[in-house]
C-alpha positions in Angstrom: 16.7 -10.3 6.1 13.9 -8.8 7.8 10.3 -8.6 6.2 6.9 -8.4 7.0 3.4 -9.1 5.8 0.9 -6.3 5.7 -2.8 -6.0 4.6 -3.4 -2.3 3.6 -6.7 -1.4 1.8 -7.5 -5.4 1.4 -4.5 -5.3 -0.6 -1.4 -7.8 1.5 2.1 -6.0 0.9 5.6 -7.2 1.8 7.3 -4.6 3.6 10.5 -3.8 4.8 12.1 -1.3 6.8 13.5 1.5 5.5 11.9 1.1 2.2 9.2 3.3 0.3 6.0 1.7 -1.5 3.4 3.5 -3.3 -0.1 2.2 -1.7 -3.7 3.7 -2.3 -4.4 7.1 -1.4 -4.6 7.2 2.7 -5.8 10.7 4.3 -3.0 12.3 6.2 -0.7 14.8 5.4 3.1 14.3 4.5 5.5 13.8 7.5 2.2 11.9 9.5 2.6 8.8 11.1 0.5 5.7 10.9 0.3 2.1 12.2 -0.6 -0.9 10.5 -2.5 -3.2 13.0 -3.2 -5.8 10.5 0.4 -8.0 10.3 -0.3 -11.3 8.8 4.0 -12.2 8.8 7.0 -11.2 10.4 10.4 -12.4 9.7 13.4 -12.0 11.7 16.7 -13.3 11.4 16.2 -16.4 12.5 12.5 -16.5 13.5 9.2 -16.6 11.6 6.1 -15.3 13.5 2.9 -16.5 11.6 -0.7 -14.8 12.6 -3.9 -16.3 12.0 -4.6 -14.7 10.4 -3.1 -11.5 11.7 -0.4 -10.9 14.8 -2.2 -9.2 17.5 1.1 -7.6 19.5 2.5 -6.6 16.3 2.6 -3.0 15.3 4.4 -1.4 11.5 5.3 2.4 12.0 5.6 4.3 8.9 5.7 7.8 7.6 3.6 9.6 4.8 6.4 11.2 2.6 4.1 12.5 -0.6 0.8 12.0 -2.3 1.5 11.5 -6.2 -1.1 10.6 -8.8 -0.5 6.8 -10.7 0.0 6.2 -14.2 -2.4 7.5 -16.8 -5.1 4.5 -18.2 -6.8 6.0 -20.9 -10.4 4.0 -21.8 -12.0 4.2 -24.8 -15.5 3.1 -25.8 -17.5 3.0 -29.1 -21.0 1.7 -30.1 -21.1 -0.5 -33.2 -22.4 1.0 -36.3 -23.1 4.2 -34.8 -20.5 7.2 -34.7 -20.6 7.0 -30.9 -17.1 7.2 -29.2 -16.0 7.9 -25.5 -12.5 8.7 -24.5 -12.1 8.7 -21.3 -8.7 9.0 -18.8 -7.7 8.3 -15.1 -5.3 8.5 -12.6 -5.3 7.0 -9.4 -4.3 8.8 -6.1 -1.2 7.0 -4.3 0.7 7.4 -1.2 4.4 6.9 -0.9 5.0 5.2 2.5 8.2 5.1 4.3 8.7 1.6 6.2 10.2 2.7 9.8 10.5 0.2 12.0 8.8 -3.1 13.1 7.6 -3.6 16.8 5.8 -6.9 18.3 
């Protein structure tokens, strides 16, 4: 099994290739590719490379498929013994990431 630990947007995600995640919104437009500098793990098949706290010769490829909005979180606020109520909804902006390949 071959995995690796990535920080993306302060966030740390395990990856693996070939795979899709859903991530915050990055800016790029579908079928760009980026590169995640920051690796913190790497596992191979027999061979764990640690960083500390990130891998500097390590590199993760991986392609912008689609931007999609996140499920909707509705908020609703009222004021005690007053007729004051706020409804109010949101959606975040995600990316779907495809996992390519691993380099280090």
């Amino acid at each position: 099994m071959v995995y690796a630990i990535i920080e993306a947007d302060g966030k740390q995600i395990w990856v693996e290739p070939g795979k899709y995640y859903d991530i915050n919104y990055i800016a790029g437009e579908p079928g760009d590719h980026i590169k995640f500098n920051k690796v913190l793990v790497i596992k191979q098949e027999n061979f764990i490379h640690l960083g500390q706290p990130c891998i500097k010769s390590a590199v993760i490829k991986a392609k912008i498929l689609k931007h999609i909005k996140g499920k909707k979180i509705t908020v609703f606020k009222t004021k005690p013994k007053k007729n004051c109520r706020k409804k109010k909804g949101h959606r975040q902006k995600l990316t779907r990431l495809l996992i390519e390949e691993f380099f280090q």
